[in-house]
C-alpha positions in Angstrom: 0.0 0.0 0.0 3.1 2.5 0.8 4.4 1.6 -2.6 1.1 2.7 -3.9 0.6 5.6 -2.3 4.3 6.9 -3.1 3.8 6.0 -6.9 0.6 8.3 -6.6 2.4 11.1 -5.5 4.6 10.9 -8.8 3.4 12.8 -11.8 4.1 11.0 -14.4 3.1 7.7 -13.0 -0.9 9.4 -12.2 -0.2 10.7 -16.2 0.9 7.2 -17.5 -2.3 5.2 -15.5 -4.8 8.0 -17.1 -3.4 7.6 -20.1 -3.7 3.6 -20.2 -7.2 4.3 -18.7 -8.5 6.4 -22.0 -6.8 3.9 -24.4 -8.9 1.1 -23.3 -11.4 3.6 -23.2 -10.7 4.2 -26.7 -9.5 0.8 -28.3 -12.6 -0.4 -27.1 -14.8 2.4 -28.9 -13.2 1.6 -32.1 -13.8 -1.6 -32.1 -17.1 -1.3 -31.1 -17.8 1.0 -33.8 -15.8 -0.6 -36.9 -16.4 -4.6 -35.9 -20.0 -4.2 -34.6 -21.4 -0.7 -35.7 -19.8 -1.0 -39.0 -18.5 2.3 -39.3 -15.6 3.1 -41.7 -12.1 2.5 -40.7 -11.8 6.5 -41.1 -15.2 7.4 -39.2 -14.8 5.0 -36.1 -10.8 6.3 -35.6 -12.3 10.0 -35.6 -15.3 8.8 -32.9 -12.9 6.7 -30.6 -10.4 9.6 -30.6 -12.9 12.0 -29.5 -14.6 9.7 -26.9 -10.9 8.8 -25.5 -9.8 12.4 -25.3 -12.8 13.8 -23.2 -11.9 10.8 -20.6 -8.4 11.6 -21.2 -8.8 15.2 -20.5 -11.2 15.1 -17.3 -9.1 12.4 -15.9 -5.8 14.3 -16.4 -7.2 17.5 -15.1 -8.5 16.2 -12.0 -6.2 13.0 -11.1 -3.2 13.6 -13.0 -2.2 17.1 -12.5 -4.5 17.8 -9.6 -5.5 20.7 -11.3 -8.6 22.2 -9.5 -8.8 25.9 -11.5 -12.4 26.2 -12.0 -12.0 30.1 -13.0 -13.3 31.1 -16.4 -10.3 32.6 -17.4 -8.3 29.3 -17.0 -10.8 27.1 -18.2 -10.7 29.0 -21.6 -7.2 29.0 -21.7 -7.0 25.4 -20.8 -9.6 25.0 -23.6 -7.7 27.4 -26.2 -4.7 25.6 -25.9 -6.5 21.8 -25.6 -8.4 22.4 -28.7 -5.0 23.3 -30.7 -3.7 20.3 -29.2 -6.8 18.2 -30.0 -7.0 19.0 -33.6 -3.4 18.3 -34.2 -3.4 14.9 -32.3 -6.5 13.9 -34.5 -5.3 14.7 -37.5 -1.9 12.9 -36.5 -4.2 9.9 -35.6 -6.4 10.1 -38.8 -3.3 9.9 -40.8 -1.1 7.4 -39.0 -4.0 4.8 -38.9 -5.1 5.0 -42.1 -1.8 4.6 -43.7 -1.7 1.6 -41.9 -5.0 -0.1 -42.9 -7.3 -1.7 -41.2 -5.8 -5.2 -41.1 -3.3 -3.7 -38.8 -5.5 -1.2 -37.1 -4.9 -2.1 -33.5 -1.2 -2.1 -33.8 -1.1 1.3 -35.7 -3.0 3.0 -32.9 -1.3 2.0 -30.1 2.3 3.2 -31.9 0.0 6.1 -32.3 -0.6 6.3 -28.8 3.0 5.8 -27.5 4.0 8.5 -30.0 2.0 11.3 -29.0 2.1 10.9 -25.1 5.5 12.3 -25.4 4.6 15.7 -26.4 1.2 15.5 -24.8 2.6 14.9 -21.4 4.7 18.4 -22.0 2.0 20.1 -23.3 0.1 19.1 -19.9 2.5 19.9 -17.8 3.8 23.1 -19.0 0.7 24.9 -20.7 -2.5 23.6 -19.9 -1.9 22.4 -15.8 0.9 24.6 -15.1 0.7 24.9 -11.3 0.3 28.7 -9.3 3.8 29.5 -8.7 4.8 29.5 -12.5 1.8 31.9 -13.8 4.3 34.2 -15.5 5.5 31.5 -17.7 2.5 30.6 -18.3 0.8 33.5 -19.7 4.1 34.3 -21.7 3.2 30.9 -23.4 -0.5 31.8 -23.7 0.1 35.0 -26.2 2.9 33.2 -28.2 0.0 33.3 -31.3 -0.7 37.3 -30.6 3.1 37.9 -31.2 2.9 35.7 -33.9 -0.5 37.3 -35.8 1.7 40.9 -34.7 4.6 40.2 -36.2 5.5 42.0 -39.4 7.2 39.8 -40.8 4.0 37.4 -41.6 2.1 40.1 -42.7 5.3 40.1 -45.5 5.4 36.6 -46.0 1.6 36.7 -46.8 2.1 39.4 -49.3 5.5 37.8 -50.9 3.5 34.3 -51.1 0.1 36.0 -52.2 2.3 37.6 -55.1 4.4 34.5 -56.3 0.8 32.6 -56.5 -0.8 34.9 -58.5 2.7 34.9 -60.7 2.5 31.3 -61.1 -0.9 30.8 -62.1 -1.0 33.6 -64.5 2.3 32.1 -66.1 0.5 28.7 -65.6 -2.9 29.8 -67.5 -0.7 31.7 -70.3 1.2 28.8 -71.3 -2.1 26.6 -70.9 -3.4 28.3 -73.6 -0.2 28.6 -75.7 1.1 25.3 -75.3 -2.2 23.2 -74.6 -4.8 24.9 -76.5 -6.9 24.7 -73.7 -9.1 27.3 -72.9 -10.8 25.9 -69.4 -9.4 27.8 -66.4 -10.0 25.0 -64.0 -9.0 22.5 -66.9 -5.6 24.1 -66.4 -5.1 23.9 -63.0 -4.5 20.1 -63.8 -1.2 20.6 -64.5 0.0 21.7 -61.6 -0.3 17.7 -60.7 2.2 16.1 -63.6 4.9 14.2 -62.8 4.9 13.2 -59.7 1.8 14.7 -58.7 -0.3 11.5 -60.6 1.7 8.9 -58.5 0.8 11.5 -55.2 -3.0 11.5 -56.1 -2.5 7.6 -56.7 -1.6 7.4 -53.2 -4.7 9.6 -52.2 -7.1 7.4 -54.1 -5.8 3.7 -54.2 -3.4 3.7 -51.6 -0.1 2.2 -51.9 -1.4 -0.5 -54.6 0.4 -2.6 -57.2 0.2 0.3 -59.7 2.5 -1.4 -62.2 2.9 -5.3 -62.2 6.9 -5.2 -62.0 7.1 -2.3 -59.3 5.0 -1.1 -56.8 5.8 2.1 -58.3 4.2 4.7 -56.0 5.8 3.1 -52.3 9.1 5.5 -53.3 6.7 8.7 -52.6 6.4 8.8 -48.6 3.1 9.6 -47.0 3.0 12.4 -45.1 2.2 15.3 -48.1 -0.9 12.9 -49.7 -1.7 12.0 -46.3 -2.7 15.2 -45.3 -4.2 15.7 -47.9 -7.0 13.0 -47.9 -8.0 13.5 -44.4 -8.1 17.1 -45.4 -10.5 16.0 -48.1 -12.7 13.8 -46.7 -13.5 16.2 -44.2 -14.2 19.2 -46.2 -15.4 17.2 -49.0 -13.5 19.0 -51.8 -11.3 17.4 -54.9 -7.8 16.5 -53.4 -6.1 18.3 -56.2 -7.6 21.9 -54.9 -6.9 20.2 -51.6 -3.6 20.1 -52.2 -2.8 23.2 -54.3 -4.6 25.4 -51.3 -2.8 23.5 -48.2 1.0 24.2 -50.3 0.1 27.5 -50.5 -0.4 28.1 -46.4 3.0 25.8 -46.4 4.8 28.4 -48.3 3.6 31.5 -46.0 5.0 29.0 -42.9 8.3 28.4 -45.2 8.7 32.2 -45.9 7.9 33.3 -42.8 9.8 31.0 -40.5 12.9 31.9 -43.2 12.9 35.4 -42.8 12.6 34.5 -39.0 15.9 32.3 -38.9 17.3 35.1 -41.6 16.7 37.6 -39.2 18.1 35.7 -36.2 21.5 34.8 -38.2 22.0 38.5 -39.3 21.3 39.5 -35.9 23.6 37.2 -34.1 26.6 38.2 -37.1 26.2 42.0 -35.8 24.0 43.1 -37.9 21.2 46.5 -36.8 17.8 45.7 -36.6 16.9 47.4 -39.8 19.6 45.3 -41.8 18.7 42.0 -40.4 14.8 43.1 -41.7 16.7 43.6 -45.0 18.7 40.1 -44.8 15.1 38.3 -44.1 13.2 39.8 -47.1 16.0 39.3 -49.3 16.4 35.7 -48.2 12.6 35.6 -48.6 12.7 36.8 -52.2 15.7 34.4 -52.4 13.5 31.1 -52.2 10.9 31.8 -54.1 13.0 33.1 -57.0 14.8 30.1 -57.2 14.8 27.9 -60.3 13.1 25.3 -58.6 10.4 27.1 -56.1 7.5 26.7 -58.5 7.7 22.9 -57.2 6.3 24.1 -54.1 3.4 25.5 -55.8 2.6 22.3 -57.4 1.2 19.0 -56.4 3.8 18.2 -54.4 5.2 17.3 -50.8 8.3 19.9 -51.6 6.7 22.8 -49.6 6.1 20.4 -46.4 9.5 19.4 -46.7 11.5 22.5 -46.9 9.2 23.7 -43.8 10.1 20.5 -41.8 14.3 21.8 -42.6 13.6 25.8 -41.8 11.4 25.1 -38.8 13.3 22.9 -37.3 16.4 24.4 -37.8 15.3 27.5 -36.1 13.5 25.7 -33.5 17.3 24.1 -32.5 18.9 27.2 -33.3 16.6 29.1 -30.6 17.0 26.2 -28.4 13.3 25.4 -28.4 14.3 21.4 -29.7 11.1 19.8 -28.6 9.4 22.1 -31.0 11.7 21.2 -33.6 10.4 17.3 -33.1 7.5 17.8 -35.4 9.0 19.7 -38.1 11.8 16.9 -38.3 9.1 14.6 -37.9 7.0 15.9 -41.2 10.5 16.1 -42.8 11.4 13.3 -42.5 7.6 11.9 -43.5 7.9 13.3 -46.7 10.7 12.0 -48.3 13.8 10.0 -47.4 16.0 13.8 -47.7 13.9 14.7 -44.7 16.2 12.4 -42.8 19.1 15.4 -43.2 17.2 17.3 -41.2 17.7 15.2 -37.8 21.4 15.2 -38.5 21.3 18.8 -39.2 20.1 19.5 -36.0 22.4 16.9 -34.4 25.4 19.1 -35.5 23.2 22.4 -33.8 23.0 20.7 -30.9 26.7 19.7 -30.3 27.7 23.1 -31.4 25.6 24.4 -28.7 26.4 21.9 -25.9 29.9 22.9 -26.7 29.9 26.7 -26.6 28.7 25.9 -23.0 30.9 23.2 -21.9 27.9 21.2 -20.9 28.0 17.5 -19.7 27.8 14.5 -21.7 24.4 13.7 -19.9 23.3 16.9 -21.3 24.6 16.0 -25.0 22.8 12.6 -24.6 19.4 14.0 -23.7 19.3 16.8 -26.0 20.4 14.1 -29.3 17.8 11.5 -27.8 15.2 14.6 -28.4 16.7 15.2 -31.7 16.7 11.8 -32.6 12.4 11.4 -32.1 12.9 13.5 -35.8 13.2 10.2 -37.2 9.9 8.9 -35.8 8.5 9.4 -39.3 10.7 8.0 -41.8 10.7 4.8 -39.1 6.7 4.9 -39.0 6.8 4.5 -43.1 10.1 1.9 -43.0 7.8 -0.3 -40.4 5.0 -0.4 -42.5 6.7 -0.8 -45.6 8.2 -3.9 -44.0 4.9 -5.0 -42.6 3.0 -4.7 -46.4 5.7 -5.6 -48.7 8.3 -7.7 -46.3 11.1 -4.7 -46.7 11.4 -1.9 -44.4 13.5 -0.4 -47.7 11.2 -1.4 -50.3 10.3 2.6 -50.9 14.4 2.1 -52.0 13.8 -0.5 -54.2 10.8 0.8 -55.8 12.9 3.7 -57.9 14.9 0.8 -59.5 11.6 1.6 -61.5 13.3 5.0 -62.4 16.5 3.3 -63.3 17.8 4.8 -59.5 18.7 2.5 -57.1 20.7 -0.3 -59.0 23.3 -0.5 -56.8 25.8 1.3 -58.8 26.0 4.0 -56.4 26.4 7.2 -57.8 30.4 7.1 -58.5 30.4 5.4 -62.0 27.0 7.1 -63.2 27.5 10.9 -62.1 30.9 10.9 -64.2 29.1 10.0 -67.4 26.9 13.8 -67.1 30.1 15.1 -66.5 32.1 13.7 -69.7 29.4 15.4 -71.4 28.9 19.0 -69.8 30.4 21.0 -72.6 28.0 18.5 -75.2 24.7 20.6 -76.0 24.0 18.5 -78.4 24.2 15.1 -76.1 21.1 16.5 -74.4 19.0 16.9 -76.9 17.8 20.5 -76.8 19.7 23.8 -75.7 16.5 23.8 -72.5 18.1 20.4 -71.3 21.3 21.4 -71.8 20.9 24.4 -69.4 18.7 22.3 -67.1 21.3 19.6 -66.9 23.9 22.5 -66.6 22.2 24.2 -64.0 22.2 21.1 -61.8 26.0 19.7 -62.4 27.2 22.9 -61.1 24.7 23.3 -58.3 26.8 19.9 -55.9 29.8 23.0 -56.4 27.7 25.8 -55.2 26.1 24.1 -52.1 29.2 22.6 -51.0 31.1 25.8 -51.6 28.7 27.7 -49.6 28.9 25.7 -46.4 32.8 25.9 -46.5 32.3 29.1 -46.7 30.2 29.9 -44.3 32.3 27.5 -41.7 35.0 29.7 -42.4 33.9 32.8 -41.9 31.0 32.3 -39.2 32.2 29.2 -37.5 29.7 27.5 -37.5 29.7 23.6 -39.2 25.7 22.4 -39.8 25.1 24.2 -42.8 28.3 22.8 -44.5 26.7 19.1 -42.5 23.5 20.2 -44.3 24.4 21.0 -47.5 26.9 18.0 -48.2 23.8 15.6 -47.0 21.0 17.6 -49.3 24.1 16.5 -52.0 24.7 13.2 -51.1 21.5 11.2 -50.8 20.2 12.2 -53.7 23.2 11.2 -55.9 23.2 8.0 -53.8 20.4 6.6 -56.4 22.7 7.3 -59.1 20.8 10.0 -61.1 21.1 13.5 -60.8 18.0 14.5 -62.6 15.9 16.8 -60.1 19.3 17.6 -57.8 17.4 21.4 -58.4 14.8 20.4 -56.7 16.5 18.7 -53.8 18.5 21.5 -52.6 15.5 23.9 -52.0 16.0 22.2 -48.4 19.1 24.0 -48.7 17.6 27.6 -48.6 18.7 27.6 -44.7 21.9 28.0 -45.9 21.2 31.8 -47.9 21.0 34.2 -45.1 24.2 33.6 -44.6 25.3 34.2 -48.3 22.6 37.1 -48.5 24.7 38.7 -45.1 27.6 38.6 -46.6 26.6 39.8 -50.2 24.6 43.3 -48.6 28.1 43.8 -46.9 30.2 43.6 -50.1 28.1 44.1 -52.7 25.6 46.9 -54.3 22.1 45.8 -53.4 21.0 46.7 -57.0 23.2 43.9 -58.0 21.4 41.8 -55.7 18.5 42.6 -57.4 19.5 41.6 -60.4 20.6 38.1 -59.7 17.5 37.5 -57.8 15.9 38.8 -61.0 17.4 36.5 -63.7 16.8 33.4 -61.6 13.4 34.5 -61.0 13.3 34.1 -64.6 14.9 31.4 -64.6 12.6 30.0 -62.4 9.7 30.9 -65.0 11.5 29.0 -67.8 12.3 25.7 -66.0 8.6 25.5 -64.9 7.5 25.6 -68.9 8.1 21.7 -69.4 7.1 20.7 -65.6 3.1 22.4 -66.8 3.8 21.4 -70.1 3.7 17.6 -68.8 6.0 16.3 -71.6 9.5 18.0 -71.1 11.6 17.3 -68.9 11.6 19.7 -65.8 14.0 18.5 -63.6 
């Protein structure tokens, strides 16, 4: 009974029993309502979860955390801040299970459940029941969204974003006339789905199905991005494509805005005024979306939640906030097998930072054992890849399809584009040749940068980041679409844009960012065109 009594008086232990308590709660709801009820897989998750999380909540509330605030104004925070956390779990939950199937439905939720009781428990303890004698705290972290919808920098971000949309589309309707014939507005807004925006929607609509007899074609695209986007469209009931199309665009406002936030804090922290780092944040801004290959993040694509997986996590660990750089690593690393680069990214931030303070190696171990929960979804889609198809790698195997992945390595291929760089005529056409061009000089330019900026600013992950963002994609042997992999680079341009305002005209500037804006027009021509190569 002592034993008991003193495991009562543990938090954690009252959190871990509640939480057991709900998910038989739970487990038995679903299986209630999908065995017996014969709801859809879909429709009984969604009823469980919210029949679980009302017992969860009271129970935590009043036996957990002991809290006994009955005042409005804590109940509506609590509430505020539970109904963030609500939505985000059930989404999370949606998704996860789903992706599973129902043959495995019971194993999928509970590695759901184990997953987000990590961040839940935190959430609990440090914003919804934080006890009296940490009230300051706590209302800091209750206005973290006023300083956010305050901040002029998203206002920017909204208008930057709002601008290169518009841009896009009008570029996109123009050449849907010119080069299609096709006069249908909404006719035209299919090709912002080519290329790999059919095998995406194949994911959406079939699943991860034997699309071709030889090659399960569509496992090499990872879930996350299509995902989303079916939950997202079964509940609001609208085509996925549109789904899609509107969810990249609030992506890109979070990728430009969390940019010019990290740009910002780098220009800062290099000595830099106030009204010069501003400058070094729009200009890195303007930077990424004038990039050759930023129209990708416009398309049907999981491009823009990958870049915002790399720039919100990188500035999550470079403010020291690393639990809130779990889910952007996470959603990283969910979306394609790159994503991975952004755990070890923030590996390297980490050590830096443990050793500018001479920390202990207890400290180093906890801080990478955060980091290393990043990996969570690249290991959720290698477990089920192993329990569907009997290979944890098969999403490896599958771009064998692509003739990547033979086991060549990228050694003995990669020379063969270079034998031929100064051979227009190899390629076919004078737009391959400066596609193909573009791309066999960017490995130089991303591994330049990162020596360059560990010379000069001392500090080693964006060299760690870009000479990953260079390697695993050449690892398949191909480097068609390197253009495209490197926009989880752009971390790496404040730096370049801090340097540049200091040495350079800004007019100058201007004019780069100009021509590859342009650039970035051309190269988008055969990706909505749908039959020339884009990269």
């Amino acid at each position: 009974m002592q034993l008991i009594h003193k495991l009562r008086q543990i938090t954690v232990v009252r959190y871990l029993f509640v939480g057991c308590s709900s998910f038989v709660v739970e487990l038995s709801s679903l299986l209630f309502l999908f065995h017996v009820a014969h709801f859809s897989l879909a429709a009984a998750t969604a009823t469980a979860y919210w029949i679980g999380l009302v017992v969860a909540f009271v129970l935590q509330k009043l036996f957990a955390f002991q809290d006994y605030n009955r005042e409005l104004k804590a109940l509506s925070r609590q509430g505020f801040y539970f109904g963030l956390l609500a939505v985000w779990n059930w989404l999370f939950t949606i998704t996860f299970v789903t992706t599973f199937g129902s043959k495995n439905v019971i194993i999928s939720r509970s590695v759901a459940i184990v997953i987000m009781s990590g961040w839940n428990y935190f959430i609990y303890k440090n914003v919804l029941f934080k006890s009296a004698d940490h009230k300051p705290k706590a209302r800091k972290v209750m206005r973290w969204w006023e300083r956010v919808l305050h901040d002029p920098l998203l206002r920017v971000s909204l208008l930057v974003v709002a601008m290169w949309r518009i841009v896009l589309e009008l570029w996109n309707q123009v050449l849907g006339h010119w080069l299609q014939r096709q006069p249908d507005l909404s006719a035209n807004v299919l090709q912002w789905r080519h290329w790999d925006g059919d095998w995406y929607m194949s994911i959406i609509r079939e699943g991860y199905a034997p699309v071709d007899p030889d090659w399960h074609i569509n496992v090499a695209f990872f879930p996350a991005y299509p995902q989303i986007v079916r939950v997202v469209s079964n509940i609001v009931h609208v085509d996925p494509l549109y789904v899609g199309l509107v969810l990249n665009i609030f992506l890109t406002v979070a990728v430009v805005y969390l940019l010019m936030k990290l740009a910002a804090l780098i220009a800062a922290r290099n000595g830099l005024s106030l009204t010069r780092s501003k400058q070094v944040a729009i200009m890195s801004a303007v930077a990424l979306l004038a990039y050759p290959a930023s129209f990708f993040m416009a398309a049907f694509y999981a491009d823009a939640l990958l870049v915002l997986g790399f720039v919100g996590a990188i500035y999550m660990a470079l403010t020291k906030r690393l639990l809130l750089a779990v889910p952007f690593m996470i959603a990283a690393s969910a979306s394609k097998i790159t994503g991975s680069v952004a755990v070890v990214t923030v590996g390297v931030i980490v050590l830096e930072q443990w050793w500018q303070e001479r920390g202990s190696l207890w400290q180093l171990s906890k801080r990478w054992a955060i980091a290393g929960l990043g990996v969570l979804g690249l290991a959720a889609y290698m477990l089920y890849s192993w329990m569907r198809f009997g290979s944890p790698l098969f999403f490896y195997y599958a771009e064998k399809a692509w003739g990547r992945a033979d086991g060549g390595f990228f050694v003995k291929r990669i020379a063969a584009y270079y034998l031929h760089m100064f051979e227009p005529g190899y390629y076919g056409s004078w737009y391959n040749y400066a596609m193909m061009l573009f791309m066999m000089i960017l490995p130089f330019l991303v591994l330049g940068a990162g020596l360059f900026i560990a010379r000069r600013y001392k500090t080693y992950w964006p060299l760690v980041l870009g000479f990953f963002t260079i390697l695993l994609p050449l690892s398949t042997g191909i480097i068609d679409s390197l253009n495209r992999y490197c926009l989880v680079a752009i971390p790496l341009v404040p730096f370049i844009v801090t340097w540049l305002l200091g040495k350079i005209r800004p007019a100058w500037l201007y004019a780069v960012l100009g021509l590859s804006a342009i650039s970035m027009l051309v190269f988008a021509v055969g990706f909505l065109d749908g039959r020339w190569f884009a990269g």
